[in-house]
Wavefront OBJ file of the C-alpha trace (Angstrom):
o trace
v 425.402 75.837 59.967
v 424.164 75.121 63.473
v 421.837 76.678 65.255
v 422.675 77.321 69.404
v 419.446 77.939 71.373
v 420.139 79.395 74.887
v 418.218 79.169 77.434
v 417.798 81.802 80.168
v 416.416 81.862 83.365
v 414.814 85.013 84.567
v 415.263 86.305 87.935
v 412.161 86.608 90.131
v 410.783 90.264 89.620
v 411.986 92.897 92.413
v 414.888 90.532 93.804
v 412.930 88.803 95.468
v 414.192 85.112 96.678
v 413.072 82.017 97.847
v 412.569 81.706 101.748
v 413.376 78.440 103.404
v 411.207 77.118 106.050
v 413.907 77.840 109.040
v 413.761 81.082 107.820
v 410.070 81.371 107.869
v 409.868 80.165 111.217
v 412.627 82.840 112.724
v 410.736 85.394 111.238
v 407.379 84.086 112.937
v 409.473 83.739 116.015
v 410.379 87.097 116.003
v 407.274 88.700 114.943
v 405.347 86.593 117.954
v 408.128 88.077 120.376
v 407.861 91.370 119.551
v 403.797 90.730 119.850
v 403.878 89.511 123.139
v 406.922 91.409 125.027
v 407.162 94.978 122.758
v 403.823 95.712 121.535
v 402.427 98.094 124.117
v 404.837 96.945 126.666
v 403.735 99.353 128.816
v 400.593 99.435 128.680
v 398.211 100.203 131.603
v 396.213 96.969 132.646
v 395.363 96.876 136.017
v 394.551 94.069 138.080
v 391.057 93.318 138.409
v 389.625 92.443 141.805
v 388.445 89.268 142.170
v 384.607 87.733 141.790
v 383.211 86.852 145.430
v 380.388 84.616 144.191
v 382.766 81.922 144.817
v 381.582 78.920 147.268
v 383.359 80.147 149.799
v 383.591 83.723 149.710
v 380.069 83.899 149.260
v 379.580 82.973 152.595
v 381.865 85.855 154.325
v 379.883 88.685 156.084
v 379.082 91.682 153.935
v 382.307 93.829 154.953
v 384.405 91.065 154.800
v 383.243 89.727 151.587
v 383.775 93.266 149.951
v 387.682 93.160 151.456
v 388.205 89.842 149.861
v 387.786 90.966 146.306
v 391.532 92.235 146.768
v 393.032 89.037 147.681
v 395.154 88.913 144.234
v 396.367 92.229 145.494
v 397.007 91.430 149.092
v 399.425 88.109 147.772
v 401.072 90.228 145.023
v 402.171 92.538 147.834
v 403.441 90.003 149.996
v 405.282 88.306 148.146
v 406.738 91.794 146.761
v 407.638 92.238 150.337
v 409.110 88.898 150.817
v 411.424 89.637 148.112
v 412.165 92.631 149.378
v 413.079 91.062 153.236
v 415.610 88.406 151.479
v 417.577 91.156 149.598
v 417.861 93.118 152.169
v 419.123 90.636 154.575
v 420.860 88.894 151.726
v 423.244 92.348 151.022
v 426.202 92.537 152.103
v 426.491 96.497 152.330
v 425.415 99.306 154.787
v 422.378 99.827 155.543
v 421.787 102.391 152.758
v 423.365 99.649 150.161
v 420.503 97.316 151.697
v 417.289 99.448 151.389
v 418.134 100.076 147.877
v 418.819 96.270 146.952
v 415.587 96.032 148.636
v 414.057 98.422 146.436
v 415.119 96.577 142.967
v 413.122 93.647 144.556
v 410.106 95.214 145.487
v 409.491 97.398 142.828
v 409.237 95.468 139.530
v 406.953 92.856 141.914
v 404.281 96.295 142.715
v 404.692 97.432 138.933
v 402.917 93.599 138.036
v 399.624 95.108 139.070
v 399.313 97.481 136.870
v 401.986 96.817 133.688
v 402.924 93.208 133.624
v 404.742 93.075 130.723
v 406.895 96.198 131.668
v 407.411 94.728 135.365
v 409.295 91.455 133.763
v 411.616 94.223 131.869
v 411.968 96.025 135.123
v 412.869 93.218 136.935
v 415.604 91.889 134.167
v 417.307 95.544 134.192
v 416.969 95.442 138.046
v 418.625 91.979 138.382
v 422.413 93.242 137.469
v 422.011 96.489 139.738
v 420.805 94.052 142.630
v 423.848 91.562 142.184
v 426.353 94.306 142.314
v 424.667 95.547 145.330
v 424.413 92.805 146.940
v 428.503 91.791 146.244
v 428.574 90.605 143.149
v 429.372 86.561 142.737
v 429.684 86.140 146.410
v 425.942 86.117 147.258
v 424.979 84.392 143.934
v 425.263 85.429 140.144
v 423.721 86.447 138.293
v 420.239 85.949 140.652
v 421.291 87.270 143.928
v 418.943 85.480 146.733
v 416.101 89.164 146.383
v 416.448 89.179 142.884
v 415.556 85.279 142.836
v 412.693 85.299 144.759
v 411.282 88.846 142.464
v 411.798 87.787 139.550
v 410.324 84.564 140.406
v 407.054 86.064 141.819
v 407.201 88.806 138.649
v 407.553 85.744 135.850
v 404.117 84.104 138.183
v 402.002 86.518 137.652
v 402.375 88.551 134.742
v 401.927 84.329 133.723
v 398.844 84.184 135.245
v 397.825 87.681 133.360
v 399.045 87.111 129.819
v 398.885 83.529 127.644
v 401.280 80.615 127.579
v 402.804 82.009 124.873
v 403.751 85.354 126.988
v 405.282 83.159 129.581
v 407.556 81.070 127.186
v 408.846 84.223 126.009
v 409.812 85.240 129.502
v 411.508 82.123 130.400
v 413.227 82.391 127.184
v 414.553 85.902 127.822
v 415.463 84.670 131.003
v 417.711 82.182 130.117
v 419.242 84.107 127.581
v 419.875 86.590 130.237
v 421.294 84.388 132.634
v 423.793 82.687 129.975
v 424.963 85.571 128.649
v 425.471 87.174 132.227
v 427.641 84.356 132.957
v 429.531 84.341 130.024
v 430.644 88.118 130.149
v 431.039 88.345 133.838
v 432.050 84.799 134.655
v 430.715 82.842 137.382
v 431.629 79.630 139.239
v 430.037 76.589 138.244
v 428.434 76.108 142.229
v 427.804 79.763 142.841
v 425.744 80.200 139.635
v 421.911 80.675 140.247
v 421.003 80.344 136.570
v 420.388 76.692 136.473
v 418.276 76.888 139.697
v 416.339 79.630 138.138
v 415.216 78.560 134.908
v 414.223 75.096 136.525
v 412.298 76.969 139.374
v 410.847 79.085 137.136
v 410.006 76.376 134.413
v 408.084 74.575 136.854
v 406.305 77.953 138.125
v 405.273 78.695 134.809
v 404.418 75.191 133.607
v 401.961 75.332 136.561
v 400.593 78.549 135.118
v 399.833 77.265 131.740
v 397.856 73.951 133.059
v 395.713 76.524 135.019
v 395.406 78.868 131.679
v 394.570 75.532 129.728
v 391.982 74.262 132.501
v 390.345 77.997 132.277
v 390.083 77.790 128.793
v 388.402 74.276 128.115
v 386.148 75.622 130.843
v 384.733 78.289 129.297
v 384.506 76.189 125.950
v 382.680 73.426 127.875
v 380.421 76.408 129.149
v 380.412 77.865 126.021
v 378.892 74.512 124.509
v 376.797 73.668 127.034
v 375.263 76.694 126.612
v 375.020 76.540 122.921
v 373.529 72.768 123.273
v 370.868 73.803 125.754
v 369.653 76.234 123.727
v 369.682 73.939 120.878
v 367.763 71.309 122.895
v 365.397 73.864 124.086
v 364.702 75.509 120.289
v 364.199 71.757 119.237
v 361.953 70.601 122.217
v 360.332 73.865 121.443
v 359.891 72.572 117.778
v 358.994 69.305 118.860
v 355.991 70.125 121.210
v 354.623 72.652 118.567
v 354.370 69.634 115.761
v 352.603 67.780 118.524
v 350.141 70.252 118.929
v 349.955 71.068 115.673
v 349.078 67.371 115.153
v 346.111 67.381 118.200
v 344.715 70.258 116.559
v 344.597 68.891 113.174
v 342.820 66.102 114.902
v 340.305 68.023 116.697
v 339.985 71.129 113.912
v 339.747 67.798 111.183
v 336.514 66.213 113.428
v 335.081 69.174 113.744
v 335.202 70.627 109.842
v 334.385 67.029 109.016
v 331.019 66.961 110.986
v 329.989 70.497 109.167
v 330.683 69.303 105.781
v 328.527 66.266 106.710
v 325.806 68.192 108.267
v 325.678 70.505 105.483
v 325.335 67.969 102.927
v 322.244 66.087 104.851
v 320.549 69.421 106.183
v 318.748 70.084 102.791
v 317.175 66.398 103.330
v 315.619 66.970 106.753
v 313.586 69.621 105.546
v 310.339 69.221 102.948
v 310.318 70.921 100.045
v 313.546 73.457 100.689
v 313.770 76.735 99.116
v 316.641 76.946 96.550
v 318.328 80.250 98.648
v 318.426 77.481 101.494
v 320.042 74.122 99.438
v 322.629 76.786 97.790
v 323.475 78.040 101.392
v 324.465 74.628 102.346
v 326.428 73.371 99.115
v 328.270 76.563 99.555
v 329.062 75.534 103.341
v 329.634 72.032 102.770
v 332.270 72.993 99.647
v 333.605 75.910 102.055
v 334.226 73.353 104.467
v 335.561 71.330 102.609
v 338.099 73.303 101.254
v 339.219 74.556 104.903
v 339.678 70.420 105.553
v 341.727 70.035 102.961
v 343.527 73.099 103.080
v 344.152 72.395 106.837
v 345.237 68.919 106.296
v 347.903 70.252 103.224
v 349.457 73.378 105.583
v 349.575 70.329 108.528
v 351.232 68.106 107.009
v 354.173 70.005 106.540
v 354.839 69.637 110.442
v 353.967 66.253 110.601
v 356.784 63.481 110.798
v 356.728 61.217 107.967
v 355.953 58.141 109.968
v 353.140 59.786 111.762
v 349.861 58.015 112.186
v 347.173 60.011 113.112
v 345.923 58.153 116.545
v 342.609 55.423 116.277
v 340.810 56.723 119.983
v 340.227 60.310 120.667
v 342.137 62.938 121.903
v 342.042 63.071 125.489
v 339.799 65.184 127.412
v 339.260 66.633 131.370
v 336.678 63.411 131.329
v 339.554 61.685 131.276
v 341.240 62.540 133.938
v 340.352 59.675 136.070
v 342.509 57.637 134.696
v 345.702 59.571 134.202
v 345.507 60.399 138.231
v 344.645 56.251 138.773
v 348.342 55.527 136.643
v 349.987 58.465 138.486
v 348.909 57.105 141.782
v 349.787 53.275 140.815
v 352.941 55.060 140.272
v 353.928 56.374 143.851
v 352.450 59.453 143.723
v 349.389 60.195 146.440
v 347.154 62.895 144.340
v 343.877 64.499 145.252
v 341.802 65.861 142.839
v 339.591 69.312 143.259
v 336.429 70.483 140.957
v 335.047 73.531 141.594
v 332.519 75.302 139.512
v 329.908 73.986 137.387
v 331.162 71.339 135.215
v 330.717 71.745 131.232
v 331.895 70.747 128.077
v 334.450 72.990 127.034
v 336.073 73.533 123.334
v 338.226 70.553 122.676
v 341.700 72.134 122.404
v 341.412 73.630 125.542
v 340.179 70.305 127.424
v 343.306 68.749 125.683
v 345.605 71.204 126.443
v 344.413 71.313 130.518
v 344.780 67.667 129.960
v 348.492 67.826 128.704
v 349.552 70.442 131.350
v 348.225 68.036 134.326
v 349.929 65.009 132.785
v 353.455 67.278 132.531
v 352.997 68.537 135.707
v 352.381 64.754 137.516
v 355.252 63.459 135.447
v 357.619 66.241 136.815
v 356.644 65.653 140.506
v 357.023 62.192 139.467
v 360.769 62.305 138.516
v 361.510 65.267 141.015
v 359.842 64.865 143.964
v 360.201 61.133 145.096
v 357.179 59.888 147.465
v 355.389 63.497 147.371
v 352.199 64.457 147.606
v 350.071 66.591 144.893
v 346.811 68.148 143.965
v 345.100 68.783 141.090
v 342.611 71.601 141.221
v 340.417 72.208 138.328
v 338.097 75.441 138.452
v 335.268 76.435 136.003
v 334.515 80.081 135.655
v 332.809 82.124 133.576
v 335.535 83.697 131.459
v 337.700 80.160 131.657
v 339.347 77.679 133.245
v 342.239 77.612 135.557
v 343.887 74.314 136.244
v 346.786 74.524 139.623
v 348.884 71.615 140.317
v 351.231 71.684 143.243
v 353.496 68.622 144.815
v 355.137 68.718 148.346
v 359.081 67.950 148.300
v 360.682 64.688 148.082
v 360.283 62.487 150.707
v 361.835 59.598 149.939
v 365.346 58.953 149.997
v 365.640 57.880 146.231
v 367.676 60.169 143.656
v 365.154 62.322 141.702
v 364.980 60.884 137.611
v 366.775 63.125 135.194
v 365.396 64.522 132.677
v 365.473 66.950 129.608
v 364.019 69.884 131.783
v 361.868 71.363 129.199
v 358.187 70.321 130.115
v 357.648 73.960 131.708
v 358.305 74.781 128.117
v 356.139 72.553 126.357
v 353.216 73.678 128.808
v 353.799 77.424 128.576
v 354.037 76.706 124.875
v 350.558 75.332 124.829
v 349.266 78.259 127.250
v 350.748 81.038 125.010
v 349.009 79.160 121.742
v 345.740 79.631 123.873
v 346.164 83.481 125.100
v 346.245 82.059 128.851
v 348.480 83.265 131.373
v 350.842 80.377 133.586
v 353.203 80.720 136.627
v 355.658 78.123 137.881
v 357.834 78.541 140.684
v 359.133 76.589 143.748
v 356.868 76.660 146.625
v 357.993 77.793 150.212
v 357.932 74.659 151.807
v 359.834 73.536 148.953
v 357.570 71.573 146.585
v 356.998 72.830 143.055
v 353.427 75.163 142.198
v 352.152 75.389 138.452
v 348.946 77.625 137.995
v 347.333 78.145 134.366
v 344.454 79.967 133.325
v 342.647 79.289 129.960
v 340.515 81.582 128.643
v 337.326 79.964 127.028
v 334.978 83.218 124.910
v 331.674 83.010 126.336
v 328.740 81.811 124.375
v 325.549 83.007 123.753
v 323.571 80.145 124.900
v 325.585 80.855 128.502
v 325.055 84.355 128.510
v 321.744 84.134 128.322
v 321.506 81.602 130.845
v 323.439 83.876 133.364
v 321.232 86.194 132.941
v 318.272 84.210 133.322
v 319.209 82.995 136.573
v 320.346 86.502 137.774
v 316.429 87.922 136.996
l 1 2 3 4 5 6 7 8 9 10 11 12 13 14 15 16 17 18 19 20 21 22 23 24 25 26 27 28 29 30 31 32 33 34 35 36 37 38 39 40 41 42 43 44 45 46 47 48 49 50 51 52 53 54 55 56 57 58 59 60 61 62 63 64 65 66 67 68 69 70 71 72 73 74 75 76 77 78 79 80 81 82 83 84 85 86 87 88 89 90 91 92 93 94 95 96 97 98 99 100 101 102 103 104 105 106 107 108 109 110 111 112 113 114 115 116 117 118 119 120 121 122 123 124 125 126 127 128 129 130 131 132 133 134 135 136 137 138 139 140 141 142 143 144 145 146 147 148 149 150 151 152 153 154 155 156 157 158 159 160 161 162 163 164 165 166 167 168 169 170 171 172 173 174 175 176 177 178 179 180 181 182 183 184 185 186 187 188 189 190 191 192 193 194 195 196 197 198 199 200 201 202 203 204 205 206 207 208 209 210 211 212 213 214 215 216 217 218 219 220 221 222 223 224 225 226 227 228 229 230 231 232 233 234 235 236 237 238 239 240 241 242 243 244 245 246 247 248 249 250 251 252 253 254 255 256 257 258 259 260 261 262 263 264 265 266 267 268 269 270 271 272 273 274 275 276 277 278 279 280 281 282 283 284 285 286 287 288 289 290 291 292 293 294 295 296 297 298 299 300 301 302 303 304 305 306 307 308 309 310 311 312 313 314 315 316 317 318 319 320 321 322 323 324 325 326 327 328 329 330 331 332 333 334 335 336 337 338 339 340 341 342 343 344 345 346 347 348 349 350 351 352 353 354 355 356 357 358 359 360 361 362 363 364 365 366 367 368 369 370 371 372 373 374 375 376 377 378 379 380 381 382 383 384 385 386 387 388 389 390 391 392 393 394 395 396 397 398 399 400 401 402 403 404 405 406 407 408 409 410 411 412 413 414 415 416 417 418 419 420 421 422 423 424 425 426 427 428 429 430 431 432 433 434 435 436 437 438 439 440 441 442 443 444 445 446 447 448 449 450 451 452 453 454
């Protein structure tokens, strides 16, 4: 005896069935027209008035600049009554017959301004009431000439208020109305304004959608430029911090190094020191260098991995000389002021004035061809202030381009040194940086002061 196995296929679970693609995509087609031409159809969206920061209209008088923030209005309504003019002229009734047809033309083109998407229904369910109006097939079907020139202006700008896709779906509608107008009232072949009107109003709305597409890579190129400035600026940012991170491990290094090394040999220069006195030192010394090593471990973090810490010393305000000799070998005519009495000031600050000058130079440099600058250094009591200002260009010769973040590099280092900066154009249009640094007083000049003052 044989045994029949029989296979059965079970039916998906709740009847559901396989979709095929052309299926898919009618049902996507009809879900994106009933996005863009039913969902809130009429919907109140006013037209905004336009910006007047433009190149031109920026230059209109006060009153007159205000009045041209309704220019989209002003064209919407004339070409409303434009339309309006050719169907009334275009009807073939009574005067009556005429302001009506008139009417049908003018209204859906007003309604654009403040519910596009129910203007282009308007004008649709106006277009058969203004053909019968205006006599039927005689003056056109099923576009008689008002009805042409409304629609037309309604498709243009609720085009230029919605999205491409919005505008498809018009000029789809359209021809779907104009087809099947033709087919149930009949039309001759030469009096038929269907084929003129979905060609017009193709190219209208193809027009549209380059300007949509144009406004849109705009704002993404803004959009990135935007983001990549800010990115340059976070890493120039970054990259000025690490370098003076770097100077100060330099000058903090030097400066921890000579302690440790004085507080190994000061036990030596003195005969016979107490113990209190050679365990004050070793405890120094190791204190010191601890910090060094501590300092050089938290530094190196920042540092680049094919750093080399520099052979000759940091620069320094004595140094100055030299940078304005280079800058003037360069094109630039600087004078240098000093005022105040001259002293050695903590080394990060003298490098950090140092810095900000060279910046400064460089920018009038690449910005102000064949200018003039100065250099004013002043020693006070409580700091020093450092002002560098350049005339304008005076040469004929295209400024140098450049990253445009130096003012943030030097307000950087100001900032790390509790100092204060401005920088700003000057009225005769050069270019004005002013810095103060504030350097704490010492004892040793306190005193002095006070000396002199008795």
């Amino acid at each position: 005896m044989t045994e029949t196995t029989q296979t059965q296929t079970t039916p998906p679970r709740g009847g559901a069935k396989s979709r095929t693609p052309e299926y898919r995509l009618a049902v996507e087609a009809l879900r994106g027209l009933r996005q863009e031409l039913f969902h809130d159809a009429f919907a109140y969206r006013p037209l905004p008035r336009m910006g007047v920061d433009g190149p031109i209209t920026r230059r209109l008088p006060g009153r007159l600049r205000v009045y041209a923030g309704w220019t989209p209005h002003a064209v919407v309504l004339a070409g409303g009554l434009l339309a309006m003019a050719i169907a009334g002229t275009a009807s073939d009734g009574d005067e009556a017959t005429a302001m009506i047809a008139a009417l049908f033309a003018l209204i859906p083109v007003l309604l654009t301004l403040v519910r596009p998407i129910a203007a282009f229904w308007a004008s649709i369910a106006a277009t058969p009431f203004a053909a019968v109006l205006s006599g039927g097939g005689s003056a056109g079907w099923p576009w008689p000439p008002g009805a042409f020139a409304a629609h037309l202006v309604v498709l243009t700008v609720v085009a230029l208020r919605t999205r491409p896709r919005t505008a498809a779906w018009m000029w789809a509608l359209t021809a779907c109305y104009g087809i099947l107008a033709e087919l149930v009232a009949g039309s001759d072949y030469y009096s038929s304004t269907t084929g003129p009107m979905l060609f017009v109003s193709a190219l209208a709305l193809l027009a549209v959608s380059v300007v949509h597409i144009r406004r849109t890579a705009e704002r993404q190129v803004i959009a990135q430029q935007t983001v990549t400035e800010h990115e340059r600026s976070k890493r120039t940012l970054l990259e000025e911090r690490t370098t003076i991170a770097r100077e100060l491990h330099d000058v903090v290094a030097h400066h921890m190094s000579v302690v440790a090394i004085q507080a190994e040999a000061a036990p030596y220069r003195v005969e016979n020191p107490p113990p209190e006195l050679e365990h004050a030192f070793a405890v120094i010394r190791e204190n010191a260098v601890i910090a060094l090593s501590e300092l050089r471990r938290v530094l190196g973090v920042v540092r680049a991995e094919d750093y080399e810490a520099p052979d000759a010393p940091q620069p320094t305000l004595a140094d100055l000389e030299g940078l304005l000799t280079n800058v003037r070998n360069a094109g630039l005519t600087v004078e240098k002021v000093i005022t105040g009495a001259v002293r050695e000031l903590p080394q990060g600050i003298e490098l950090s004035a140092y810095r900000i000058v060279q910046e400064a130079l460089s920018n009038a440099l690449r910005h102000a061809p064949g200018a003039s600058a100065r250099v004013e250094i002043g020693y006070v009591l409580g700091g020093l202030g450092v002002r560098i200002v350049n005339g304008p260009a005076t040469e004929l010769v295209k400024p140098s381009p450049g990253a445009g973040h130096g003012i943030t590099g030097m307000r950087e280092r100001v900032t790390m040194l509790n100092g204060e900066m401005t920088a700003a154009e000057t009225d005769d249009g050069g270019y004005e940086v002013t810095v103060f640094l504030p350097v704490p007083v010492s004892d040793a000049e306190t005193s002095g002061s006070s000396g002199d003052s008795i």
